[in-house]
ROGU-466648 format. One record per atom (N, C-alpha, C): residue number from 1; y, x, z; residue in three letters; chain. Coordinates in Angstrom, 3 decimals, always signed. Atoms other than C-alpha are relative to their C-alpha. Layout:
N
@seq:NUM v:Y u:X w:Z type:Ala mol:A
...
This chain:
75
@seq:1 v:-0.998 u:+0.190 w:+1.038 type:Unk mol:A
@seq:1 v:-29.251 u:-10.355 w:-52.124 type:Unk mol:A
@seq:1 v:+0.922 u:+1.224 w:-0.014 type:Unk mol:A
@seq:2 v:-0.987 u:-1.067 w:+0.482 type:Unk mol:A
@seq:2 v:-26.910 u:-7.622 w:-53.648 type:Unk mol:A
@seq:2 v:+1.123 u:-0.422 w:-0.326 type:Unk mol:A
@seq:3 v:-0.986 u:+0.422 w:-0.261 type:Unk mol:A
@seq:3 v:-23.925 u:-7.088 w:-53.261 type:Unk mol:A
@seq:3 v:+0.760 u:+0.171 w:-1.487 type:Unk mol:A
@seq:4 v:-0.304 u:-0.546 w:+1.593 type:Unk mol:A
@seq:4 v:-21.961 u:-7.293 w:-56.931 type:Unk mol:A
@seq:4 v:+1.066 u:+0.988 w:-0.640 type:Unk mol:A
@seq:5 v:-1.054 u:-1.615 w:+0.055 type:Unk mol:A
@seq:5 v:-19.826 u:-4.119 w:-56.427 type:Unk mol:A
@seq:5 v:-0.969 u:+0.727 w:+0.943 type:Unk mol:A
@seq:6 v:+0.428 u:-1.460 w:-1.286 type:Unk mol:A
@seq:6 v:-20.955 u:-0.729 w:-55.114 type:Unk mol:A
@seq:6 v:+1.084 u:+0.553 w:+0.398 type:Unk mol:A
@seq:7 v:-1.326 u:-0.256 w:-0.447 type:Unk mol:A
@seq:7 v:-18.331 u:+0.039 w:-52.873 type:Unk mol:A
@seq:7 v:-0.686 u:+1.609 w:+0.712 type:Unk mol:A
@seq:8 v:+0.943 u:-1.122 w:-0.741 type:Unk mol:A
@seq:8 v:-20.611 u:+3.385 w:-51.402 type:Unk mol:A
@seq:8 v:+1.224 u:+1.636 w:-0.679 type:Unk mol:A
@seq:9 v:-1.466 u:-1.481 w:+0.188 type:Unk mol:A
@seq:9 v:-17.935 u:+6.773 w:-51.269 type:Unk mol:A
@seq:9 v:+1.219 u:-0.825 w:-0.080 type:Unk mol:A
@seq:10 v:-0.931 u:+0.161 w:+0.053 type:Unk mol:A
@seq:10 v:-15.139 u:+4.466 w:-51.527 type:Unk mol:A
@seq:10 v:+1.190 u:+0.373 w:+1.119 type:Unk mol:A
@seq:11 v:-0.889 u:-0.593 w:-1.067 type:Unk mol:A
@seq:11 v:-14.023 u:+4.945 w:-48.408 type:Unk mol:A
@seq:11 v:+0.828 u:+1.163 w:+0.236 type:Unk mol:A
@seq:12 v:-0.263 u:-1.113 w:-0.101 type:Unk mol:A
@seq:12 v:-13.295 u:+8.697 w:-48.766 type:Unk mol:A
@seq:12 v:+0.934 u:+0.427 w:-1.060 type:Unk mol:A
@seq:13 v:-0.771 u:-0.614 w:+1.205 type:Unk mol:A
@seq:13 v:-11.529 u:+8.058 w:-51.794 type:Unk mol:A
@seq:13 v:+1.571 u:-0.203 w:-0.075 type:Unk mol:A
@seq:14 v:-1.938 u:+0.607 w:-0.718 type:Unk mol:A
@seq:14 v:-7.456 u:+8.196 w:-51.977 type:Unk mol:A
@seq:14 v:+0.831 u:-0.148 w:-1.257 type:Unk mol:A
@seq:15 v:-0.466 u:+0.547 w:+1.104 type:Unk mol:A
@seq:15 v:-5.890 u:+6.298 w:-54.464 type:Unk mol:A
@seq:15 v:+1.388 u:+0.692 w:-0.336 type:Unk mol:A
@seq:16 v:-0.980 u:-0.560 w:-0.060 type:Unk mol:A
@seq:16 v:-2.798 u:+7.767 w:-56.045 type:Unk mol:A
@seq:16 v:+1.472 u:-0.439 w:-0.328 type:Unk mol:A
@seq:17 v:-1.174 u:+0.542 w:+0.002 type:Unk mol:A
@seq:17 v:+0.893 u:+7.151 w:-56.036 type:Unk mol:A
@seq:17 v:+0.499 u:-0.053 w:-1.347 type:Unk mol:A
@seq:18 v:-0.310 u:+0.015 w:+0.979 type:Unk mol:A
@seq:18 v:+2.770 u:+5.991 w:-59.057 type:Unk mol:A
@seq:18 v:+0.562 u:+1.473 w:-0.433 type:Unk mol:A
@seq:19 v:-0.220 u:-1.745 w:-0.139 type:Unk mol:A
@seq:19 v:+4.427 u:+9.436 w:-58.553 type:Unk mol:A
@seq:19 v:-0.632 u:+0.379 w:-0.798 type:Unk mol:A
@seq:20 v:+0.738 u:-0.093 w:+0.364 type:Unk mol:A
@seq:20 v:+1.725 u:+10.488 w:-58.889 type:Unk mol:A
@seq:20 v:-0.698 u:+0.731 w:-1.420 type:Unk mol:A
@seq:21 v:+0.127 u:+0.414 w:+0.910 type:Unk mol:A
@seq:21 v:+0.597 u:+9.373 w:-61.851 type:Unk mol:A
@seq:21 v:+0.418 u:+0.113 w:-0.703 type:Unk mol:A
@seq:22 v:-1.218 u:-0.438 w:+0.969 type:Unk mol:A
@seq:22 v:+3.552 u:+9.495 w:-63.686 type:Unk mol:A
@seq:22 v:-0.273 u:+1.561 w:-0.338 type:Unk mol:A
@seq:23 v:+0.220 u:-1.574 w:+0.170 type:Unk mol:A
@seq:23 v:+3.169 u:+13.182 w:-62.956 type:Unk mol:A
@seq:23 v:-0.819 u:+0.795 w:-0.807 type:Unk mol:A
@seq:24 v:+0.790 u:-0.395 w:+0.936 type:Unk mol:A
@seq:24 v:+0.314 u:+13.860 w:-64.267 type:Unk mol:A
@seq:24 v:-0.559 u:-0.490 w:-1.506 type:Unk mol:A
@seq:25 v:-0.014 u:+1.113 w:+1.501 type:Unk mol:A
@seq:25 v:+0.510 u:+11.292 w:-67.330 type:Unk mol:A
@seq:25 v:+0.893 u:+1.400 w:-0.707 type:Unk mol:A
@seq:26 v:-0.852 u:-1.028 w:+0.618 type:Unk mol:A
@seq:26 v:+3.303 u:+14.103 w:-68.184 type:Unk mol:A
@seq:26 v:-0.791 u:+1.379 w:-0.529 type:Unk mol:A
@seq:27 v:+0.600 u:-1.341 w:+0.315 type:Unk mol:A
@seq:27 v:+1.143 u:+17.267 w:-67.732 type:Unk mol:A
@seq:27 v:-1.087 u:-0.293 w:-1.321 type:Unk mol:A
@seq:28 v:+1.001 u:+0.092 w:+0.735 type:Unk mol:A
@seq:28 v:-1.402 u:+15.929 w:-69.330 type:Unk mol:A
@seq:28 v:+0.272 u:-0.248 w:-1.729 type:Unk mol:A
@seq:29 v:-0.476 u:+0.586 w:+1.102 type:Unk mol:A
@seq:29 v:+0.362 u:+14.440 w:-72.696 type:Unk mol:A
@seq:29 v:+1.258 u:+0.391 w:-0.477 type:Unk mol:A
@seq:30 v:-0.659 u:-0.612 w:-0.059 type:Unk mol:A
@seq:30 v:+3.032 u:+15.903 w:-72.636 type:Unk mol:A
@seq:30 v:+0.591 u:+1.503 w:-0.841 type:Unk mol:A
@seq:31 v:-0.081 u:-1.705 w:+0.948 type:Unk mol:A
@seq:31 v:+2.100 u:+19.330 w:-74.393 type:Unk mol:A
@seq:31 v:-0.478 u:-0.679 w:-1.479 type:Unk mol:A
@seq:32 v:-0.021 u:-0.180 w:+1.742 type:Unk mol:A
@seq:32 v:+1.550 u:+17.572 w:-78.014 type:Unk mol:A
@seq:32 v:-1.481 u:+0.132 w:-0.178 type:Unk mol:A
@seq:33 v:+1.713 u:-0.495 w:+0.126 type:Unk mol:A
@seq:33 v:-2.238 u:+18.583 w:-78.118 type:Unk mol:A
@seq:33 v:-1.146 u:-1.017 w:+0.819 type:Unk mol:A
@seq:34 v:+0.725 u:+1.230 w:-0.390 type:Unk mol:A
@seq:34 v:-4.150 u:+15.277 w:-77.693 type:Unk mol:A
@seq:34 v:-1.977 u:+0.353 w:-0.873 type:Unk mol:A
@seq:35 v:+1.532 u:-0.188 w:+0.919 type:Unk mol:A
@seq:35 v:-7.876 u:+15.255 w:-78.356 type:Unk mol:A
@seq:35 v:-0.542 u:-1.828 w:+0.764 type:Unk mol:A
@seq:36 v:+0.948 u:+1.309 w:-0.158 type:Unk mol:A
@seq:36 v:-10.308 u:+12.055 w:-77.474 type:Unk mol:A
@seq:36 v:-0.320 u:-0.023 w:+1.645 type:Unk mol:A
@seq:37 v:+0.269 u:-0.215 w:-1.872 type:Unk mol:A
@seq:37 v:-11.192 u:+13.945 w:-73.760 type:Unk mol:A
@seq:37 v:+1.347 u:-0.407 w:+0.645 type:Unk mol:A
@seq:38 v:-1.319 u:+0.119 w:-0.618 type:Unk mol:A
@seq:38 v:-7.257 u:+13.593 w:-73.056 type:Unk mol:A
@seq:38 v:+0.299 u:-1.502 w:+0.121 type:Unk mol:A
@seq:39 v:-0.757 u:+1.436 w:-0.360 type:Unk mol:A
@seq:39 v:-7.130 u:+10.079 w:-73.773 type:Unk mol:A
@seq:39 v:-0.748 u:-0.718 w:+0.891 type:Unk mol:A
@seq:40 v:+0.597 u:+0.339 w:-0.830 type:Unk mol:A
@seq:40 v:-10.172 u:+9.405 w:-71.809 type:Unk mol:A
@seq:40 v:+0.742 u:+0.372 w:+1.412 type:Unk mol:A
@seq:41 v:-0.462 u:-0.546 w:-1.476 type:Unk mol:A
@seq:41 v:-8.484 u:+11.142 w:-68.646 type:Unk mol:A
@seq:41 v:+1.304 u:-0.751 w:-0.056 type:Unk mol:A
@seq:42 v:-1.562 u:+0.844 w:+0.252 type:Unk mol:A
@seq:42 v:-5.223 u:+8.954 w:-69.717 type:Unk mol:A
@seq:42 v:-0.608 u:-1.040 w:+0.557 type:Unk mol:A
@seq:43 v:-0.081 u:+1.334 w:-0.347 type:Unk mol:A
@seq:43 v:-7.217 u:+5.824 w:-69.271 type:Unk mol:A
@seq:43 v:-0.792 u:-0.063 w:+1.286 type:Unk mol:A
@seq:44 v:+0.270 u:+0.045 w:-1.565 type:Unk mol:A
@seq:44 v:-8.702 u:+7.423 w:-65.756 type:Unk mol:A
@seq:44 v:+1.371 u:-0.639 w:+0.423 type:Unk mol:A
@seq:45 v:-1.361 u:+0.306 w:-0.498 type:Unk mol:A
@seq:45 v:-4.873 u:+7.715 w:-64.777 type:Unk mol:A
@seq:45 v:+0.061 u:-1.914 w:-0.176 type:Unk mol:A
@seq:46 v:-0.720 u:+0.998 w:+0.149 type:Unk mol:A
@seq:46 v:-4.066 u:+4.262 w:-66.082 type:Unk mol:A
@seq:46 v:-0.998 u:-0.797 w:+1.015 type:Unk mol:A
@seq:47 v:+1.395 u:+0.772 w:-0.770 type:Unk mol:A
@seq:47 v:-7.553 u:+2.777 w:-64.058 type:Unk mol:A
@seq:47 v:+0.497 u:-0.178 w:+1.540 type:Unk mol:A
@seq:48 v:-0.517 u:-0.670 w:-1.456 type:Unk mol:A
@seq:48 v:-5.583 u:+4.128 w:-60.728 type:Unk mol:A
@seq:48 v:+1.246 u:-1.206 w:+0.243 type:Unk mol:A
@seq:49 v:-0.993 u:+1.021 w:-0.598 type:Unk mol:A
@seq:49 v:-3.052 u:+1.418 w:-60.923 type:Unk mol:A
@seq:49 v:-0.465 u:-1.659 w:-0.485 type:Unk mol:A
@seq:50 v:+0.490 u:+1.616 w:+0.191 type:Unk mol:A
@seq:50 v:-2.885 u:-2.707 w:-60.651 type:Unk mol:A
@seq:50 v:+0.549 u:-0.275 w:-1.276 type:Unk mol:A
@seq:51 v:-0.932 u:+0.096 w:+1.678 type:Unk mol:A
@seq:51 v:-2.985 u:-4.551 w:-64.112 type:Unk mol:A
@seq:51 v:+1.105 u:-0.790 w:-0.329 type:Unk mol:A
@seq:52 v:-0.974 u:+0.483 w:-0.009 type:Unk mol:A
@seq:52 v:-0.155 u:-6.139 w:-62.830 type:Unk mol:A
@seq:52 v:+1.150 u:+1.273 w:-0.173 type:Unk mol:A
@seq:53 v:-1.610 u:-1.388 w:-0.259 type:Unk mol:A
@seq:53 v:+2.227 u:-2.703 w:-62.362 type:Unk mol:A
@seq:53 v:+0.219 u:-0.209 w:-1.661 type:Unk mol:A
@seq:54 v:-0.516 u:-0.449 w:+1.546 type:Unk mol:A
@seq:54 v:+4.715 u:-2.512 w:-65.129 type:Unk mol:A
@seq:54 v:+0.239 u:+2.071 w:-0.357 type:Unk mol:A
@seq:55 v:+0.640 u:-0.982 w:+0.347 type:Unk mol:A
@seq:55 v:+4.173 u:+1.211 w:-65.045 type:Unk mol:A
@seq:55 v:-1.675 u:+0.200 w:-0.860 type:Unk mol:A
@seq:56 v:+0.886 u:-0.354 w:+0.784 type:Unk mol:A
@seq:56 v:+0.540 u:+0.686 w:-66.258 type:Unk mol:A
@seq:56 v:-0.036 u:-0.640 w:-1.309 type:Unk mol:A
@seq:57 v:-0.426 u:+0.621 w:+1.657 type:Unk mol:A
@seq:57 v:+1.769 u:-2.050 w:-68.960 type:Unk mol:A
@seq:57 v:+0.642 u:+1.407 w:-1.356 type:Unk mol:A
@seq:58 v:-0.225 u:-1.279 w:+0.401 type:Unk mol:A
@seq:58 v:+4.087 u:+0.981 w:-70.141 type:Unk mol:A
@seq:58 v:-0.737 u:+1.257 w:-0.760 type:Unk mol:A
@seq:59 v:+0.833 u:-0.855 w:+0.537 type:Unk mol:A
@seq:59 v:+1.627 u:+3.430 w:-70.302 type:Unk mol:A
@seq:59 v:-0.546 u:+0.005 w:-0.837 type:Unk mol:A
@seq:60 v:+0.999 u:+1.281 w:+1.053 type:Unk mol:A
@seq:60 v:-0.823 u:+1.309 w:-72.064 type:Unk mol:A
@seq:60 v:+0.717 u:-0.022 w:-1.206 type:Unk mol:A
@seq:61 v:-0.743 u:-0.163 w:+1.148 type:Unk mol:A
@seq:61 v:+1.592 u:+1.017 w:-74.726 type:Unk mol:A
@seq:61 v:-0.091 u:+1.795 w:-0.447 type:Unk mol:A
@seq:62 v:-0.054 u:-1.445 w:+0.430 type:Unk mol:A
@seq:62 v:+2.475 u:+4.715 w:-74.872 type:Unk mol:A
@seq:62 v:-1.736 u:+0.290 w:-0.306 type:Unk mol:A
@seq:63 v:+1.673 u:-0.487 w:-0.128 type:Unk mol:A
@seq:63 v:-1.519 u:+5.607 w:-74.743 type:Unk mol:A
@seq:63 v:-0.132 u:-0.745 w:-1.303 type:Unk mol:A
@seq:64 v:+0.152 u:+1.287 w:+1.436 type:Unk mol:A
@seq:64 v:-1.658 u:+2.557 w:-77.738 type:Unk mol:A
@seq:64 v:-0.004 u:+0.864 w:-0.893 type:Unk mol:A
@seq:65 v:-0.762 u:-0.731 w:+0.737 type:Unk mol:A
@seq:65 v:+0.664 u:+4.364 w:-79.687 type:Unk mol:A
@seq:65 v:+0.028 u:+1.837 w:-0.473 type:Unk mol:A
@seq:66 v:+0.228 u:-1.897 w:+0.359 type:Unk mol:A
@seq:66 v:-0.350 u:+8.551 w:-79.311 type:Unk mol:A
@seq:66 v:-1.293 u:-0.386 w:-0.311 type:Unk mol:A
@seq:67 v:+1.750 u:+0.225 w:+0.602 type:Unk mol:A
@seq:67 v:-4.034 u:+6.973 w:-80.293 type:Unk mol:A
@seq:67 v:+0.065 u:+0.025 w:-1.531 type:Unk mol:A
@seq:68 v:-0.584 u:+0.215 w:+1.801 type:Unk mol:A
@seq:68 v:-2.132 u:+5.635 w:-83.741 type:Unk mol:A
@seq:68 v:+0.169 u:+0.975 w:-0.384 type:Unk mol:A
@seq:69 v:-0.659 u:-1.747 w:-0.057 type:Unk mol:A
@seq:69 v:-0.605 u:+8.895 w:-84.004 type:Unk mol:A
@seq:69 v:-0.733 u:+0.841 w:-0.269 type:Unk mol:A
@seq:70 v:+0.655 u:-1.345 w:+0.318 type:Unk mol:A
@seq:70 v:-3.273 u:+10.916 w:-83.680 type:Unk mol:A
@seq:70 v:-1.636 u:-0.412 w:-0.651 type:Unk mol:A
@seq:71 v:+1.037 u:+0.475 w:+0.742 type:Unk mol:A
@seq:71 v:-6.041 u:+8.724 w:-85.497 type:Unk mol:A
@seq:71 v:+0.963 u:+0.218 w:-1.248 type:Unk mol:A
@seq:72 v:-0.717 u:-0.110 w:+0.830 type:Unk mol:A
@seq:72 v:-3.516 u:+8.614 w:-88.180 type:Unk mol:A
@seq:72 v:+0.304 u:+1.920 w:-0.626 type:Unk mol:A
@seq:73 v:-0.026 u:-1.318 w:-0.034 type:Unk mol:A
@seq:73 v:-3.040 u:+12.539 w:-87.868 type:Unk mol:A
@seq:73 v:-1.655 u:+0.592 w:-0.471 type:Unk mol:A
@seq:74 v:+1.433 u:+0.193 w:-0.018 type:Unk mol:A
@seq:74 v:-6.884 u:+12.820 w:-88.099 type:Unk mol:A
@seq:74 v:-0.595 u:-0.125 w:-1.409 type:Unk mol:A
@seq:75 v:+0.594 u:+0.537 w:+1.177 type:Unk mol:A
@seq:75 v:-6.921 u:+11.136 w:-91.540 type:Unk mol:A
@seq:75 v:-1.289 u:-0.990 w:+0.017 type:Unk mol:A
């Protein structure tokens, strides 16, 4: 029987601090120049925290909202 997660490299891996996160939510979004790859790497970042944190509720919104923005921008 299998197991119904692959937990294989997890061990080596190091989860990151809201810090963090925050930090690079900034670099990344920050400069105005959103494309489709940026929001994918937004919803890595947001993947990194519990879907309880009200930091990733937050985000989630903001991320919502520069999608509107720039689908809307897009035409």
């Amino acid at each position: 029987m299998t197991a119904p997660y692959d937990f294989a490299g997890m061990e080596n891996r190091q989860l990151l601090t809201e810090r963090e996160i925050s930090r690079s939510w900034i670099k990344l979004l920050g400069t105005g120049e959103h494309t489709d790859e940026t929001f994918d790497k937004a919803e890595l970042l947001l993947s990194e925290l519990r879907p309880e944190n009200p930091l990733r509720h937050r985000l989630s919104l903001e991320l919502q909202e520069l999608r509107r923005l720039y689908a809307k921008k897009r035409g």
